[in-house]
N, C-alpha and C positions, 0 to 999 in steps of 0.2 A: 564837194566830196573830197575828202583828202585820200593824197596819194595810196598806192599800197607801201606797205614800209614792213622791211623783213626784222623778224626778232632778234633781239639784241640779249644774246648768250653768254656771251665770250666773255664781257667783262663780270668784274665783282659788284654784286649785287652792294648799292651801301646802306644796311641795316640800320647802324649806327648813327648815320645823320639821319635817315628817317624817324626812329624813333624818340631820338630828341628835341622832336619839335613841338610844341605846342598847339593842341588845338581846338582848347578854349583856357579860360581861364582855371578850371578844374584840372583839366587833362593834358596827358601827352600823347601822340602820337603810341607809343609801344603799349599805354596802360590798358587793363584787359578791358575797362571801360567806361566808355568816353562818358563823360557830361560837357554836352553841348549848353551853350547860350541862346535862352529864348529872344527871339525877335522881339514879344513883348513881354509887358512887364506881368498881367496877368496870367499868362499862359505858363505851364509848369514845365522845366529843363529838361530835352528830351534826356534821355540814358540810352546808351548804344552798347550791348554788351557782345564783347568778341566771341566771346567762350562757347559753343553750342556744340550738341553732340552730332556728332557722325557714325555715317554705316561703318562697321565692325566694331561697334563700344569704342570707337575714338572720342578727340575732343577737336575742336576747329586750333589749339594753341602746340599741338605738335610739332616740335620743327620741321618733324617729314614735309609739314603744310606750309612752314614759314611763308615761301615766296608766292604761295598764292593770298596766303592771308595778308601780306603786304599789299599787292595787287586790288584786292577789297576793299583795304584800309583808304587806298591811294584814291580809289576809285569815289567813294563816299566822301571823304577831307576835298576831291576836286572840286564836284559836285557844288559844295558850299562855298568854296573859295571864290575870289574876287579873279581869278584869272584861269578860269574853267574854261577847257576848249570847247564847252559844250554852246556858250554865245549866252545862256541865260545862267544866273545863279539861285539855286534853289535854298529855300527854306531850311533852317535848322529840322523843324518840327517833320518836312519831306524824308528825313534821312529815317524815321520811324518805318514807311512805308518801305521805302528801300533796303531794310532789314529784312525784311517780310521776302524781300525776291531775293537777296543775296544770299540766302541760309538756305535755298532752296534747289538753287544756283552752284552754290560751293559743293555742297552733297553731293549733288552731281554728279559734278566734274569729279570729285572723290571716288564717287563708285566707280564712274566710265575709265577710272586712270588716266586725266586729263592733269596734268601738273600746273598750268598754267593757262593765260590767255593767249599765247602764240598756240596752242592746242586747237582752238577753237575755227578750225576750217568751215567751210560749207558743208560738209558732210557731218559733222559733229556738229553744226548747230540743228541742222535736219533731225537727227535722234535727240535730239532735246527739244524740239518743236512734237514728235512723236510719244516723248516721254509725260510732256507737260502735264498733259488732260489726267495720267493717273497716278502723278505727283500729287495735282492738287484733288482727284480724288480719294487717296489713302496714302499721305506722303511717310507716315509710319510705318504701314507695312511695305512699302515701296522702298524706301531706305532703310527699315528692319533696325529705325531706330526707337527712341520714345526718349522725349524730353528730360533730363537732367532735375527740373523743377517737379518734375511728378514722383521723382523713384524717393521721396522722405517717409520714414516711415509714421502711419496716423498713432495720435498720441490724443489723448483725452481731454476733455473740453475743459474741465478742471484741476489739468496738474499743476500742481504744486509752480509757483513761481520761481524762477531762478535766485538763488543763495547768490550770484555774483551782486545782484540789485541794480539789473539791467535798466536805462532808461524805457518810456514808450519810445516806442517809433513814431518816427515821422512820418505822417502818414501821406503828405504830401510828396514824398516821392515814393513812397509805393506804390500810389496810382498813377504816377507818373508810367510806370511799368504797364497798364493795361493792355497798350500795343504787344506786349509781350506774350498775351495768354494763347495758347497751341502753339508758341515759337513764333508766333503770323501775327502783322498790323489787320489785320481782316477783323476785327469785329465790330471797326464802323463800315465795313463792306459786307455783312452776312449776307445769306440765302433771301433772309427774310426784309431785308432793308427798302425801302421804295426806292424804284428807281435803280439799285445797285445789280437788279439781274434783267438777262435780257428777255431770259424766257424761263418758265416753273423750274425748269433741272437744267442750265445751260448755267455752263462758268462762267461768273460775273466777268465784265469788261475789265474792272480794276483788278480780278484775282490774276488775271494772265498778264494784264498790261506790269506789274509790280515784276513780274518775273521775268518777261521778256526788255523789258526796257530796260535794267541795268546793264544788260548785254551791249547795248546802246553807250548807256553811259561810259562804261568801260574801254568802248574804242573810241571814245569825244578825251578821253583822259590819254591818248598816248604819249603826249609829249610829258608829259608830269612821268609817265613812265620810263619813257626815254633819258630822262636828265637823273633816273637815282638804277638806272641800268636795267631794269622790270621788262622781261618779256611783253610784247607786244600784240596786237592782233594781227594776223596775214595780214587781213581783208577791211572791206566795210562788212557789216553783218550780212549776211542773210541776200548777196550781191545786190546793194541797194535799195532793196523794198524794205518800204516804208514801215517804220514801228506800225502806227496803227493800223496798218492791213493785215499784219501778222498776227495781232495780238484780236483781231476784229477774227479774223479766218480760227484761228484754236476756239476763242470765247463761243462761238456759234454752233459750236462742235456739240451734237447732242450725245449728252453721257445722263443720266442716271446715279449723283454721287453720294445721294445718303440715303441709307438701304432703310426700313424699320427696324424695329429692336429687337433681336432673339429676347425670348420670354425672361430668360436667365438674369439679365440684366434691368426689363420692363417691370418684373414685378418686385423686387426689393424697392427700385426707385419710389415706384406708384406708391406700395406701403408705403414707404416713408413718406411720403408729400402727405397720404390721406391721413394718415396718422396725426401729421402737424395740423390737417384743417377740422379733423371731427373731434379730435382730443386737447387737444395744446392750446389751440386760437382763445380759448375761455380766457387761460392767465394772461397768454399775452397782451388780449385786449382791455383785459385789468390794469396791466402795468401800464400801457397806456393813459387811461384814464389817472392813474395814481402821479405821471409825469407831469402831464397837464393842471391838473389840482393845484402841485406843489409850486408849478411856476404861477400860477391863479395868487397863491394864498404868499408867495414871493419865500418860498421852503428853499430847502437843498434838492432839488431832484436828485441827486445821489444818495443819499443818509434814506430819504422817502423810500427811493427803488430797491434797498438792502434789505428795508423791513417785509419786504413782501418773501410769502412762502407760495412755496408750486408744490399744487394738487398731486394729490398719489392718483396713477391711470387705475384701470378697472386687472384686476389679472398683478399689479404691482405690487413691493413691499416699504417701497419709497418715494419721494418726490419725484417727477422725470426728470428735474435738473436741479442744481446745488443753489441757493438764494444768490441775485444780480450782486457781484462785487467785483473785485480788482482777481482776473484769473488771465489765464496764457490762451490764448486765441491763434489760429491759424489761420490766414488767406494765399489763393490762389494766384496772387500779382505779386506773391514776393516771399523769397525760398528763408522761411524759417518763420518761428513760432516768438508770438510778441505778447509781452505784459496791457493788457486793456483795463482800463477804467472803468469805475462800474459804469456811465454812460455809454462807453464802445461798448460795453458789453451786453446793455439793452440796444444799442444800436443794432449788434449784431442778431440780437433776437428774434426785434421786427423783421428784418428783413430777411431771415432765415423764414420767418411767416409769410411773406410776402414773395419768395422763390416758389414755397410751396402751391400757395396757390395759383402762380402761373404757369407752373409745371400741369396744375390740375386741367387750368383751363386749355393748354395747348394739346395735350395728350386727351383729354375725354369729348372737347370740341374740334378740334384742328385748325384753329385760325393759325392765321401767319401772326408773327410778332409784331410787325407794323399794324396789323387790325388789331391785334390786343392795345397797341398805345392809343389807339384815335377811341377806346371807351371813356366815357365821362361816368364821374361819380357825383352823389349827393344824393340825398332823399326826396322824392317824387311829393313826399308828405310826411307827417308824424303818423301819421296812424298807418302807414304801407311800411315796413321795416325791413325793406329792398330797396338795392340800389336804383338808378333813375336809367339807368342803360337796360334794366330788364324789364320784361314785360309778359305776360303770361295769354294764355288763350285756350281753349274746354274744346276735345275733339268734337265731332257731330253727335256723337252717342252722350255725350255731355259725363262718362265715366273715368276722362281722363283729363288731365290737366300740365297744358304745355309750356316751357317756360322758353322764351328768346330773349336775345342780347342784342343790342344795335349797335352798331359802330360802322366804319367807314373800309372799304377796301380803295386800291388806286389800281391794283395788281391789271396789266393789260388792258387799262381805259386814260382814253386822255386826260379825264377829271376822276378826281377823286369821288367814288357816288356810294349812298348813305345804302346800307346792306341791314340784311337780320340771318342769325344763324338759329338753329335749333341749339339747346343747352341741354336738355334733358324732359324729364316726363314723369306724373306720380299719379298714383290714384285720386281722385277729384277728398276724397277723405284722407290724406295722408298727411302727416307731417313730417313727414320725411324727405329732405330735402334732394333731389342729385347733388352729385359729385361737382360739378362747374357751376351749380347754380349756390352751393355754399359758399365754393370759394371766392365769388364773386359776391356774396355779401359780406365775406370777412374780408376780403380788400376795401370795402366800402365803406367800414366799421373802421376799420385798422389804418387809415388815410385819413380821415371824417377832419379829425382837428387840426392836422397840417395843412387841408386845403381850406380850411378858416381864415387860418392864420395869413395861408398863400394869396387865396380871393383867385385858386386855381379851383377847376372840374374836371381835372385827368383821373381818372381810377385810381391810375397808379403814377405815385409822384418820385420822385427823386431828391436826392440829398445831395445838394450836388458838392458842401466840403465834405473831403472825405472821410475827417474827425470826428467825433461828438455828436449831439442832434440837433439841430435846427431849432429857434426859439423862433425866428422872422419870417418874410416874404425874401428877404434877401440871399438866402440859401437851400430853396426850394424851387426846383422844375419842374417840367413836365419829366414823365419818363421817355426813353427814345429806347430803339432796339439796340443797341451797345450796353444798357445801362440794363434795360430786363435781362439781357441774354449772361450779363454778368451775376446778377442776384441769384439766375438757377443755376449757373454752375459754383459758385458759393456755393447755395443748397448742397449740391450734389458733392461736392467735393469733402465737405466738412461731416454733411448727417446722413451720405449712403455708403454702406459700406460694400465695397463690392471686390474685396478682400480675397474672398474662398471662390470666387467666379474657376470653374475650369476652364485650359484653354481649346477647347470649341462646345458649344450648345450641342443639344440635342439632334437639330438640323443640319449639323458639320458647319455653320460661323464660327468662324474666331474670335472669342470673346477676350484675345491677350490684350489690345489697345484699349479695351475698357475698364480691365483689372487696372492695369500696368500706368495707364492717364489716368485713374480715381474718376472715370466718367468726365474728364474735364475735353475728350472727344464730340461729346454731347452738343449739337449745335441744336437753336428754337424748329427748324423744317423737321429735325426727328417725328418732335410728338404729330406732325400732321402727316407723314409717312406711315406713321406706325396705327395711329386711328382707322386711317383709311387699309393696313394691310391688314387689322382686326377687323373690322365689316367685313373687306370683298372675299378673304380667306374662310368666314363663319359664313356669308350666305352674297356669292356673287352676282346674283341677280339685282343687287342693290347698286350696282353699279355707275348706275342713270341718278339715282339717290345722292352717291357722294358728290355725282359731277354737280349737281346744283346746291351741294352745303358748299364744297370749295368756290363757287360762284364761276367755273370752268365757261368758255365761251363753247365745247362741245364735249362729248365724250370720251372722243379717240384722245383728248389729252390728259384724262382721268387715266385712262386705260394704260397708256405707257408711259408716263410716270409716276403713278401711284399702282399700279396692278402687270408688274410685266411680267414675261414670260416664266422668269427665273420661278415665282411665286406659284404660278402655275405648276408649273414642274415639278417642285418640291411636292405639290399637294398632289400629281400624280405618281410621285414615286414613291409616296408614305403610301397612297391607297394600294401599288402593286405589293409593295412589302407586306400589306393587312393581308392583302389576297394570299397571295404566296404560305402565309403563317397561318391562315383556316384553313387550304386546303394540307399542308401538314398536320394540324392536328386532328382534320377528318381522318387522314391516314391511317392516327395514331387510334383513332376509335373504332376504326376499321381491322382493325391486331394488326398495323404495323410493325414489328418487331425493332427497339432501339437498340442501342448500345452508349454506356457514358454512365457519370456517375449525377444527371439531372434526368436520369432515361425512366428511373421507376417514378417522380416525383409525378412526370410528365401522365405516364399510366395510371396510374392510379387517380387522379385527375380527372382522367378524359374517358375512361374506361369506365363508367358507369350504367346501368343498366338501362335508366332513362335514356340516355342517348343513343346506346344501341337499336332502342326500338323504334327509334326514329325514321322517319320516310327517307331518301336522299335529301330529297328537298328541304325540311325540316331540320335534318342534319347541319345542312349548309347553314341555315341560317340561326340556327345554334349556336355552333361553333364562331360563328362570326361577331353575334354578340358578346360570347364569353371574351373573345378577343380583345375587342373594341372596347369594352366597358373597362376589365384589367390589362389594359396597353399591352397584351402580351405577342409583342409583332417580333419575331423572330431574327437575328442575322446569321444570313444562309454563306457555307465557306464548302470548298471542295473536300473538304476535311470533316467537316460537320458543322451541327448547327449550335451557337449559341444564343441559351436565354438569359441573357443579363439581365434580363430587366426582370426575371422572377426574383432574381438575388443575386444584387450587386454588391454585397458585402465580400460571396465566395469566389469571383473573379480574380484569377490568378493574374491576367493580363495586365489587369488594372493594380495590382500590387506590387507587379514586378515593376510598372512605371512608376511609381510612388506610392500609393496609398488606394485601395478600394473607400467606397464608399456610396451609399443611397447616391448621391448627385450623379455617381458615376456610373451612365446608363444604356453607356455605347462601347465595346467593346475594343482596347489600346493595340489598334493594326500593327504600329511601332513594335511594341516587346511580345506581341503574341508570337506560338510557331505553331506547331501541331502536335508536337510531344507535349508543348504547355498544355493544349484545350482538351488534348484527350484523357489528363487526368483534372482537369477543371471541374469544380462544382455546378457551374453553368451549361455544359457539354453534354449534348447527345447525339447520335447520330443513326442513321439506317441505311437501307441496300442501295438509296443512291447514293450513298457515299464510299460503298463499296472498293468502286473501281481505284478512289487512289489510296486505299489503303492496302492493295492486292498489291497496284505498281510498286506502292512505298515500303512493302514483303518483300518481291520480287529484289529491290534494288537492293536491298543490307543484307538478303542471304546471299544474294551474288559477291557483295564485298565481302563476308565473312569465309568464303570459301576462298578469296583469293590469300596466294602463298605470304605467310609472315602475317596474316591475322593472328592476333592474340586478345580473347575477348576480357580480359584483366586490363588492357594497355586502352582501349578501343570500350569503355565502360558505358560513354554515352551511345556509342553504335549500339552496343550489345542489348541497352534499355531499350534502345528506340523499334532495335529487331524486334524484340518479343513482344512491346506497344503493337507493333501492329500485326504481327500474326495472334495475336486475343481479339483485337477487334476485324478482321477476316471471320473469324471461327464465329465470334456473336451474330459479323453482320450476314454469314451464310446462307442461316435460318432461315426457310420459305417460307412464304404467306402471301393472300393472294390479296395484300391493300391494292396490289397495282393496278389490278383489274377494276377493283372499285374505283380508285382515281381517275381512271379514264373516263367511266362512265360519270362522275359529278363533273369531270369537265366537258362533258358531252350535253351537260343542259342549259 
């Protein structure tokens, strides 16, 4: 263990010779980003980029930050160097992973006001041992930042090419960038990866160890710090205990870190995927065949895939997309918009197909992404025109007809052992297929001649140059979870628009990391979150049901990671609001007396004769339906009540924050007051709102009578006086709902 050694201040830090050094053959030291030298020849150059954003709309190249981002710099260049205090020297290709904790790392320290690594005490590694778990749970809103590569704005799949007469890119280091996507090396580490988690919702080993270990590395580099003057660490970290105890103790740590999907966000996607598998798959799998041919018949696969025209959809006045040629294309691994060839640009097409339907299959089934790679494709026969991983079965009443998928899980067993899920279900006379059992024939349709060619059986295969399409065996995989998990956020990124998203749902979620990332937040465990919070929230007795589609070793682990409490909750607090909102409008059927300018809409409504003649009982469950059926669930304020949801267009609150609108359905807490709502279009109120409109009298005739009022000078006082002595005089009016109320809550 090396000494303690105190930080070295005093002198001048030397910028200058650091950043004139060389630290590969591409880079220098100071440049914003490194290209490193691959150890081999086949492996592609890592790229290290300094530039990343920070909490308060910073950038990491501030000079506020200089001396920590030397520290960084120094810390990563040790690492690989030949004379690293660390006693081993790591991998070009490691300094990827090491990105992934040090941006997580710097931020930080950024927000806590840590300037440096002589900051970093025992007490401040402690609050970052605290912080970790919901860093790497919501490191966006947690930093309150959002990636750099996400804020472009979206441009059309066929503008116009650039007048400069830009080259293609290279597309070989674009994907070099993969390690890049969410700012994090994490997506050969996903949720879904075998082996990479410990337990169903438990932070992977590698997501903590990435973070905690450059801390590590950091103090193994002090001499390197010491010889260009760089603050130093007090201490050893964390007083000598062991990296991997610390990183073993967070990883274990049971959190819950991918919630399912507000609606807001689930059902634009869903459209879109089902859209590509029930409408779209027809061309694309044309053009496939049209590829195939023209290399058969030794053609131009390019000049062939031009002449092809796409189908007008049903409800359209055009083709859904422009004929395959040289157009400007967007990817998520690399910030800006590039000229493709008409071959990338069926490239992109397929697999734009090929995102959709595993978006289909994770969200309508809920496998993990690892069970999606272990299915095998091929036909069982020519006459069965289903893939070979499915297989069908007729309930006992022989009226129904059930379709399953086999594939392989490992999740929580020593060996990997062969599984079947449920896919879906049709009338034993239908031809109409589910949702996952289509898509799972258009994957097996849409692969068919690459695993010919391959003498592969994966479902779904991969391409593994990231150029052009594959003619050989020589440039086709299998697919892995890195490679799927990449195709759907493509999908999502390019053909969901999720643009107009507000920022919270209906539920109160923040739907701003999904605007704001173009869904590229989206990790494969979503769609099996969100499955499962669609059952157990529509009928929770199914509970025991989902425990044996996810192949769960018991229930309780359904329960609190797919069904907790939070979920609960919600669904009791919508059901108190329903309640709440029938017995107001029994109230109001009872002659409640309102007040507001939604107060006659409301009457006239609910004021009908049929309902008056109604039992209590009868009454109740009237009004409950009427409710229920038009969502007309109330929000109750000591002020009064608004119905936004009759008409969100007349919400004053929601226009003084920007813009009303149908989407907007929950009334803007922020810009409301109570002089807004009480002349809002949405607004009524009655005798329990009384009292603080008496107090809210009481208080502005008292300041109006004090000396030097001048109701000209004092304009908004003198409005808001008279606001509420009109609504006193309305809400005065007796009537005896009260009485009735007591008694329907008496049964």
């Amino acid at each position: 263990m090396r000494k303690k050694k105190q930080p070295i201040q005093s002198r001048a830090i030397n910028f200058d010779v650091m950043g004139a050094r060389a630290v590969s053959e591409k880079s220098y030291w100071g440049d914003d980003i490194w290209y490193l030298k691959s150890a081999s020849s086949f492996a592609r150059e890592p790229r290290l980029n300094w530039k990343f954003s920070l909490p308060g709309g910073e950038n990491s190249l501030l000079e506020k930050h200089q001396v920590l981002l030397a520290s960084f710099r120094e810390t990563v260049l040790g690492m690989i160097s030949e004379d690293s205090g660390y006693g081993k020297v790591l991998s070009p290709h490691s300094t990827l992973g090491m990105m992934a904790g040090a941006r997580d790392l710097f931020r930080w320290m950024v927000k806590c006001g840590y300037k440096s690594f002589a900051d970093l005490d025992g007490q401040a590694l402690e609050i970052f041992e605290s912080d970790l778990p919901k860093i790497l749970a919501d490191r966006f809103k947690f930093f309150g930042i959002v990636p750099g590569v996400y804020d472009r704005p979206r441009r059309p799949v066929n503008a116009p090419l650039s007048s400069s007469g830009e080259e293609e890119v290279d597309f070989v280091d674009i994907s070099s960038e993969i390690f890049e996507l969410d700012e994090d090396s994490e997506t050969s580490y996903d949720l879904d990866e075998e082996g990479a988690e410990r337990s169903e919702d438990y932070f992977s080993y590698e997501q903590v160890s990435l973070r905690i270990s450059f801390i590590f590395y950091a103090y193994w580099q002090s001499d390197r710090f010491d010889r260009f003057n760089l603050p130093t660490m007090p201490a050893f970290p964390y007083g000598g205990e062991p990296c991997g105890a610390i990183v073993s103790r967070i990883g274990t740590a049971y959190c819950k870190i991918i919630p399912p999907f507000p609606d807001e966000v689930a059902l634009p996607l869903l459209t879109s995927a089902l859209n590509w598998v029930n409408e779209r798959s027809k061309d694309v799998l044309d053009l496939v065949d049209i590829y195939f041919d023209a290399l058969e018949k030794d053609l131009n696969p390019s000049v062939e895939l031009r002449k092809f025209k796409f189908s007008t959809l049903e409800g359209e006045l055009g083709p859904w997309r422009a004929p395959i040629d040289f157009e400007v294309s967007e990817y998520i691994n690399h910030d800006g918009w590039f000229n493709s060839s008409p071959l990338q640009t069926f490239r992109n097409v397929v697999l734009n197909l090929s995102g959709a339907c595993l978006i289909i299959i994770l969200f309508f089934v809920g496998m993990r992404v690892s069970e999606v790679c272990s299915l095998k494709g091929g036909l069982p026969s020519k006459k069965k025109n289903v893939a070979i991983c499915l297989e069908d079965a007729f309930t006992k009443d022989s009226l129904t007809r059930l379709f399953f998928v086999n594939g392989v899980t490992s999740k929580g067993r020593q060996f990997p052992a062969k599984e079947k899920w449920l896919v879906g279900s049709s009338p034993v006379d239908s031809d109409v297929m589910p949702p996952a059992v289509k898509a799972l024939c258009v994957l097996e349709k849409l692969f068919s001649k690459w695993r010919e060619v391959s003498s592969l059986n994966d479902l779904v295969l991969n391409f593994s140059r990231p150029r052009g399409m594959p003619r050989d065996h020589s440039n086709i995989t299998p697919s892995k979870t890195d490679t799927i998990l990449r195709q759907i956020r493509q999908f999502i990124y390019t053909q969901v628009d999720l643009s107009a998203l507000p920022d919270e749902s209906i539920h109160g979620e923040s739907l701003v990391i999904y605007r704001e990332s173009r869904g590229l937040c989206i990790k494969g465990h979503h769609g099996r979150k969100t499955f499962s919070a669609y059952i157990l929230e529509t009928r929770s007795s199914l509970l025991r049901a989902v425990s044996q589609h996810f192949k769960h070793m018991n229930v309780s682990i359904t329960e609190s990671a797919y069904f907790p409490a939070v979920h609960r909750l919600r669904q009791e607090s919508e059901s108190q609001r329903t309640a709440d909102s029938v017995a107001f409008f029994v109230d109001v059927v009872r002659g409640e007396k309102l007040a507001g300018r939604m107060a006659e809409r409301i009457e006239t409504f609910f004021k009908s004769d049929d309902l008056k003649k109604l039992s209590d009982k009868d009454l109740l469950e009237a009004v409950e339906e009427i409710v229920t059926t038009n969502e007309l669930q109330v929000f109750f304020n000591d002020a009064g009540n608004c119905f936004i949801r009759a008409n969100p267009k007349g919400s004053r609150c929601r226009m003084a924050g920007g813009g009303a609108s149908w989407k907007g359905v929950k009334p803007d807490y922020m810009a409301r007051s109570a002089s807004m709502c009480a002349g809002c279009e949405c607004f009524a109120a009655h005798r329990a709102h009384l009292p603080y409109w008496t107090q809210r009298e009481e208080r502005l005739e008292e300041q109006a009578r004090s000396p030097g009022y001048n109701p000209r000078e004092f304009r908004v006082d003198e409005r808001d006086r008279k606001q509420a002595k009109a609504m006193v005089i309305l809400l005065s009016k007796k009537n005896d709902a009260s009485r009735k109320r007591k008694e329907l809550n008496e049964l």
